[in-house]
N, C-alpha and C positions, 0 to 999 in steps of 0.2 A: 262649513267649507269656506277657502278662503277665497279671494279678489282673483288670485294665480287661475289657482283649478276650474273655479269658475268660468273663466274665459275661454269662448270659443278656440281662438286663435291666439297666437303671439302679436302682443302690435310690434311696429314698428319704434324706435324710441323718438323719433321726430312725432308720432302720433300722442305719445304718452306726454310728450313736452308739451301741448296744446293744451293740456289740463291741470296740469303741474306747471308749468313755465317757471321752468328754465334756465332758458334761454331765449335770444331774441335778434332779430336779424332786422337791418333797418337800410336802405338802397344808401340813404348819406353817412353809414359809418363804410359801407363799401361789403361786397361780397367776400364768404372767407373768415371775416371778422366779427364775428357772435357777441351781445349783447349777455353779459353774464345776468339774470334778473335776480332778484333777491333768494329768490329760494338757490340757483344755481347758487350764488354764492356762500349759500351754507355750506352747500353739497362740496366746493372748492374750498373752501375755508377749511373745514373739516380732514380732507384729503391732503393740504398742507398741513396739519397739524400732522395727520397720520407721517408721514413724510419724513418731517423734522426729527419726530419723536425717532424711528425706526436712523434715523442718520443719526442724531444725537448717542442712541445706544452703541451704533456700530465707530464709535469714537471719530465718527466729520468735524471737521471747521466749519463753523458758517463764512460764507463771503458774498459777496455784491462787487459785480461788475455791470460794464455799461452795455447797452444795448447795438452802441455805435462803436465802427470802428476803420480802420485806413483800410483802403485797397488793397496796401500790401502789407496789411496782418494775415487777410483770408489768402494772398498770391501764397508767403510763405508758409501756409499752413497746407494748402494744397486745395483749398473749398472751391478758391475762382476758377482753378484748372477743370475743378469735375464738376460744380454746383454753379457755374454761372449762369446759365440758363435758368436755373431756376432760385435766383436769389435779385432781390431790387437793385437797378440799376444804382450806380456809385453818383451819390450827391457831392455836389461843389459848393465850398460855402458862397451865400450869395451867388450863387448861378454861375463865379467867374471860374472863365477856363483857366484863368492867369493862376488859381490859388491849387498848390502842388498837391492838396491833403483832400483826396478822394475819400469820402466818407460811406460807408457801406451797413445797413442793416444785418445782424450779423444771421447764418445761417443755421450755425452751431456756437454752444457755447464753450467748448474746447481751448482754440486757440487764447481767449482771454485767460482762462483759469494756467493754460500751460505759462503766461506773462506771469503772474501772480505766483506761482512755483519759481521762476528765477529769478523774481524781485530780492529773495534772498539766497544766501550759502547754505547747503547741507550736509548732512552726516549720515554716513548710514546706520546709525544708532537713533536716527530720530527717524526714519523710513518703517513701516509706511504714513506717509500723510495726505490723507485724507480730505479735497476741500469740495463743499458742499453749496448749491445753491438753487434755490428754486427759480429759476429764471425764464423770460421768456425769449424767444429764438424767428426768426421770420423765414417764410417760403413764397416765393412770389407763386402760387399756384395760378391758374388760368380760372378767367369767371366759370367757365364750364365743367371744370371736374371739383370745385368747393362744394361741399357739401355740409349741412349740419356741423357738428362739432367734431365728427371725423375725416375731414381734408378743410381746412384749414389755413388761415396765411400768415395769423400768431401762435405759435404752440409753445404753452406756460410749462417747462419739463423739472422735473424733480431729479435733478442732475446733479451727480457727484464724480469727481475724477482723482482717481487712486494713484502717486506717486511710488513706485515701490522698487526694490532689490529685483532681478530675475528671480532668487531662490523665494520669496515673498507672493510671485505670481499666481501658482495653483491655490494657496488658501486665502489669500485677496479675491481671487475672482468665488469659491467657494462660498466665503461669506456674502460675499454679494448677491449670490444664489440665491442663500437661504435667506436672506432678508428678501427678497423678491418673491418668494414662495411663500414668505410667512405674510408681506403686504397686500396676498390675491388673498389669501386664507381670510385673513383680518375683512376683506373686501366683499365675501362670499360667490371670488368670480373662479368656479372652476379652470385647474391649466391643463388644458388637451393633451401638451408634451412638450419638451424644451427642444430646442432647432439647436444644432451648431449648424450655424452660416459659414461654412467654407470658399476660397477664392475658388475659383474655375480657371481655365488656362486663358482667360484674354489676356489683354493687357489693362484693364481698366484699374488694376490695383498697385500701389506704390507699396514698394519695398520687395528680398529677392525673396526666394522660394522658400531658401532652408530657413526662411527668418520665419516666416506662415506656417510651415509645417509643425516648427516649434511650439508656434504660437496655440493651432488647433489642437496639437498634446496636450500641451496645459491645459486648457480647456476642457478636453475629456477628464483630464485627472480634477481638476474643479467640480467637475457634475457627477464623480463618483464621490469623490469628500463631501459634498451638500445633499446626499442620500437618497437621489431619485429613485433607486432602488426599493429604498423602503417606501417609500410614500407610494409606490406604482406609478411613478411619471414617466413614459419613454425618453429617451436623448435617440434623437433623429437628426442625422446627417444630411446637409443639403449643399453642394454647392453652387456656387454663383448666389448664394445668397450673402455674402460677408458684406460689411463695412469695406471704402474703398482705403482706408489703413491698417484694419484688421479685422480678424475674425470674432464672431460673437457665440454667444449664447442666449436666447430669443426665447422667451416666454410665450405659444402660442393659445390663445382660449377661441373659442367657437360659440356664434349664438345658434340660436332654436333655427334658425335661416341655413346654418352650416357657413355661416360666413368667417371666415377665419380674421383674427388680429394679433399684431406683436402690442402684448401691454405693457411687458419691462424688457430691460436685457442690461446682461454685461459685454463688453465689448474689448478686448486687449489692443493695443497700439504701440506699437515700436518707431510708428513713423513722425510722429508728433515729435516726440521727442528730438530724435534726430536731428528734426528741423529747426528744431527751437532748440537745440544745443542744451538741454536738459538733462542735468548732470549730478554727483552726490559724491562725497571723500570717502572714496572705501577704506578699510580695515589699512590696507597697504600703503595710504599717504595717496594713491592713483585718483585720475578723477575717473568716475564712470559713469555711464550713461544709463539712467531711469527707464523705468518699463512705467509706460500708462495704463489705466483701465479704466474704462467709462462704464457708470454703473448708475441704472434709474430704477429703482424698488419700483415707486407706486407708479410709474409713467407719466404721462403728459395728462395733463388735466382736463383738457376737453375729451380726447380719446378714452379715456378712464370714466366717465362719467356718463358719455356715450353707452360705454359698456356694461356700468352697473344701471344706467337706466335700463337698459335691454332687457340684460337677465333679471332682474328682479322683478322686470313690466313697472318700473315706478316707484315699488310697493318696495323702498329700502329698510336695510336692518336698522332699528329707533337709533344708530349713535350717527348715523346719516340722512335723517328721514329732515327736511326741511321744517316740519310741523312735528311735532313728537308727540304731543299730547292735545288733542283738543277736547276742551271741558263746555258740554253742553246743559246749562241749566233747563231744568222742562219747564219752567214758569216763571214768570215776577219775581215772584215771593224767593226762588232761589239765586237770584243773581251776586249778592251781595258774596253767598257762600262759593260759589264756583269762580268769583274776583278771588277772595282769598286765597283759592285753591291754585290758580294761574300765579297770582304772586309769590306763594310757598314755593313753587317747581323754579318759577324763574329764578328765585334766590339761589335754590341750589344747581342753576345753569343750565337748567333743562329748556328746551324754547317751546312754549306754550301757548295757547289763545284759546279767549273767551267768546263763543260763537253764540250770540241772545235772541238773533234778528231770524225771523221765521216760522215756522212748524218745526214740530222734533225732526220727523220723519226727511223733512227737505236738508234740515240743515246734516241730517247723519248721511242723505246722498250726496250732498257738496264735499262732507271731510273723506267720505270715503273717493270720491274724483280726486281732490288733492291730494289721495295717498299720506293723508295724517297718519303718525306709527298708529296713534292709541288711540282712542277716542273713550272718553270720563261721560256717563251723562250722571247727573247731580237732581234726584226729586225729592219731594219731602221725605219719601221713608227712608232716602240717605241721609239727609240732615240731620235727622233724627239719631240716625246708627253712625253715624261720620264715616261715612263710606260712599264709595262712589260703582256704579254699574259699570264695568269699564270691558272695552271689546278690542281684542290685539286681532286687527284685521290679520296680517300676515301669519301668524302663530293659529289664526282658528279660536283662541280661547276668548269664550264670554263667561264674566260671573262679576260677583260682587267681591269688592277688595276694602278694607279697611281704610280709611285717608294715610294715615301713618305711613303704613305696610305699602301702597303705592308710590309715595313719594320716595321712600328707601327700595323700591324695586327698581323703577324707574330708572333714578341716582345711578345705580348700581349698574344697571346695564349699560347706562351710557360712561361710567368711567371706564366701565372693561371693555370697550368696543365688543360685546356681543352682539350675536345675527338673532338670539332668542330671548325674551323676556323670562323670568323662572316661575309663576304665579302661583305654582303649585311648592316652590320649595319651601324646605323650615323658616320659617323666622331668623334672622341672623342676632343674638346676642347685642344689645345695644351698647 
């Protein structure tokens, strides 16, 4: 039985970080603002990779832009009108009131990337373009509703925003889908059902009716081209839940709590553009005005992280697991062989450690706390056999593995981002 089933209850992931860490929270970096610890930053490291690689295929730019920016970049984007409340007051350089260039933490990273799009001319033979940036974005939350890693005051997002033709829309947003579906998949966090977030009749939303109406068509046609049908995902209607520029499509997942979260989404925007005069030479010599789409696969990285600590209780798939492998010699006498063995893994990228100090018994309750994927233990009568006892907490499987045959399992699961090690399969042809 595994570390899962075994457990009474569900923890909490704040509870599971007290053993794992993390994360870390400290009163002088300020509430809000988490401490990534070492392990966290595999687990983030790792999730940028996933990230890149999933934009990289879906044909993104990478870019970098800055975190800072005037007053009135966010006035003409429309953020200071709806987000001022909750974004950091606007800095003057040097304190002086005299200096015009109101300096602001940005809220979203939108309006930068839409600069970056009219830094040059376009064609609509070069549409869509794609540009890509893992960045981070600020929310002035209140000390009282920050919480852990999900409410937050920096949120690192894996953020891409799609330049494209109207006729370009339905399978822009589509592909966005399915990279988003295939990043939860990859992530092993079940999606409850995709949301379209629809405006509602206030007035909180910029731009007119038939432009929205359009926009949440396309949408549906999006979520029928990315196959929810087949996979058994519902698409649920909600309004008053939209972006205040456009409508979206919301990835929601649910923990053991019944606690619900948006982990990705794509989102359409007609109004950015607008604003920012964002434009393209159609076929006809005419200029024409761009459709946006905001699209974040793997999510925001504390929120994400949050989530696979939840559902997994800790206990991640080995290509996210902080520790992957920990190699316990039983004696003296075997240290030398289970260094080697640490150093073999590391060579082929795998993150490993040599755990000598203690009892067996204490130190396989410590790796099993930090939620190590594997745990190696190394005694004479492996020495002898070049094999090691090795136990896939998660997976349930205990046996003996060959040293060879381990280090190509291993390898192997963590190139494919699998959720299961194969310990039982053939041999693969060397």
């Amino acid at each position: 039985m595994n570390d899962q089933s075994a457990q009474p209850h569900s923890q909490d992931y704040r509870e599971i970080n007290q053993s794992m860490q993390v994360f870390a929270g400290d009163p002088l970096a300020g509430a809000g603002l988490p401490l990534w610890l070492p392990a966290g930053s595999v687990i983030r490291n790792e999730l940028e990779r996933l990230a890149c690689d999933i934009a990289r295929a879906d044909g993104c730019i990478s870019v970098h832009s800055p975190v800072l920016g005037k007053r009135a970049l966010f006035e003409k984007s429309g953020h200071w009108a709806k987000f001022a409340d909750d974004m950091f007051p606007a800095m003057r350089l040097g304190g002086s009131d005299d200096d015009p260039d109101e300096l602001v933490l940005r809220p979203a990273n939108c309006p930068h990337h839409a600069l970056t799009y009219r830094a040059s001319r376009h064609s609509y033979r070069e549409l869509p373009i794609r540009l890509n940036e893992l960045a981070p974005m600020f929310r002035a939350e209140r000390s009282g509703v920050v919480s852990g890693l999900t409410r937050v005051r920096q949120i690192n997002l894996d953020d891409t925003h799609v330049f494209c033709r109207p006729d370009q829309v339905a399978g822009e947003a589509a592909r966005a889908l399915r990279s988003a579906l295939k990043a939860q998949q990859i992530l092993g966090l079940p999606v409850d059902y995709v949301r379209l977030s629809k405006r509602d009749d206030s007035a909180a939303y910029l731009g007119d009716a038939q432009m929205w109406r359009d926009a949440q068509a396309a949408l549906r046609r999006a979520a029928q081209e990315a196959g929810l049908d087949d996979i058994a995902i519902p698409l649920v209607e909600a309004e008053g839940e939209a972006a205040f520029y456009g409508p979206k499509l919301d990835l929601q997942v649910r923990d053991e709590r019944g606690h619900e979260e948006t982990i990705a989404t794509v989102q359409l925007d007609f109004n950015q553009p607008e604003r920012f005069d964002l434009t393209y030479d159609a076929a006809d010599g005419s200029r024409e005005r761009v459709v946006m789409i905001h699209r974040g696969t793997v999510g925001a990285m504390e929120r994400v992280t949050a989530a696979l600590l939840q559902h997994h209780q800790g206990r991640m798939p080995l290509w996210l697991a902080p520790i992957q492998v920990c190699v316990l010699p039983v004696r003296p006498e075997q240290d030398r062989d289970a260094r080697e063995i640490v150093d073999a893994l590391v060579a082929v990228g795998i993150r490993a450690r040599m755990d000598p100090q203690g009892s067996l018994g204490g130190r396989i309750r410590a790796s099993r706390a930090r939620r190590d994927a594997v745990i190696a233990v190394i005694g004479e009568a492996e020495v002898a056999a070049r094999a090691l006892q090795v136990t896939d907490v998660r997976s349930g499987f205990r046996g003996t593995v060959p040293l060879r045959r381990f280090v190509d399992l291993v390898s192997e699961a963590y190139d494919e981002r699998r959720s299961e090690l194969r310990w039982n399969a053939p041999v693969r042809p060397s």
